[in-house]
C-alpha positions in Angstrom: -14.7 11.9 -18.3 -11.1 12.1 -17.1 -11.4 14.9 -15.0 -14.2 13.3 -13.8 -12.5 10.6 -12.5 -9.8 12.4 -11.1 -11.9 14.2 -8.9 -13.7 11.8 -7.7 -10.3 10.0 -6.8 -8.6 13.2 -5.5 -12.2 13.8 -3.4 -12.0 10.1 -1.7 -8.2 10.5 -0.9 -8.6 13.7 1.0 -12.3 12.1 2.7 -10.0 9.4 4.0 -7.2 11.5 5.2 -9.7 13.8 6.7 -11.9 11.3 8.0 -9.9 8.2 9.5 -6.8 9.9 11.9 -9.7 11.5 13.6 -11.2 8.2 14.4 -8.2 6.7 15.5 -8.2 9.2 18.7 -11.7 7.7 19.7 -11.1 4.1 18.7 -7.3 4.7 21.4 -9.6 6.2 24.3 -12.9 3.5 23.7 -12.8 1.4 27.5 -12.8 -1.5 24.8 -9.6 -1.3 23.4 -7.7 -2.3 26.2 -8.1 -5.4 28.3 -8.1 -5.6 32.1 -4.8 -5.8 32.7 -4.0 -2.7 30.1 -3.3 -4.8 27.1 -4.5 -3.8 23.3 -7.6 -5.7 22.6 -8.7 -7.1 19.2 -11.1 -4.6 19.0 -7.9 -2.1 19.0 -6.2 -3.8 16.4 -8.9 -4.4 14.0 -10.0 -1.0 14.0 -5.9 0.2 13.4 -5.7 -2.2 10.8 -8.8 -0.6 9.2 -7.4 2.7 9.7 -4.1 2.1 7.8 -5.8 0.3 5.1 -8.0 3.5 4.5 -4.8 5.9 4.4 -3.4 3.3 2.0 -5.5 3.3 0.0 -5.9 7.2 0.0 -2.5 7.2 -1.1 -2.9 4.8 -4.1 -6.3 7.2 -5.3 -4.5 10.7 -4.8 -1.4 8.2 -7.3 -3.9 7.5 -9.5 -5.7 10.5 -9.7 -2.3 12.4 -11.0 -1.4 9.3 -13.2 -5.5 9.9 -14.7 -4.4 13.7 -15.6 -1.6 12.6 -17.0 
């Protein structure tokens, strides 16, 4: 059952690293993300702040996943 979760941790860390940088690109180049006058929008930052919290938390499940096998 260990292994199990393991894997299942290891498999969500590397979806998110996979997954979320490659968003980011679209999210930087989507018309909404800056304002008229070339500002970041709060459409930009929400999405960013999304972003970070997904490689976050890939980092705690890839921690736990080695602190599971161990």
């Amino acid at each position: 059952m260990l292994i199990l979760a393991a894997v299942l941790l290891f498999a969500n860390a590397l979806f998110n690293v996979i997954v979320w940088p490659r968003f980011y690109g679209r999210i930087a180049a989507d018309p909404r993300a800056r304002d008229a006058a070339g500002a970041r929008t709060a459409f930009y930052r929400v999405h960013v702040v999304l972003i970070v919290m997904a490689l976050l938390l890939a980092a705690a499940s890839a921690v736990a996943g080695v602190l599971v096998l161990l």
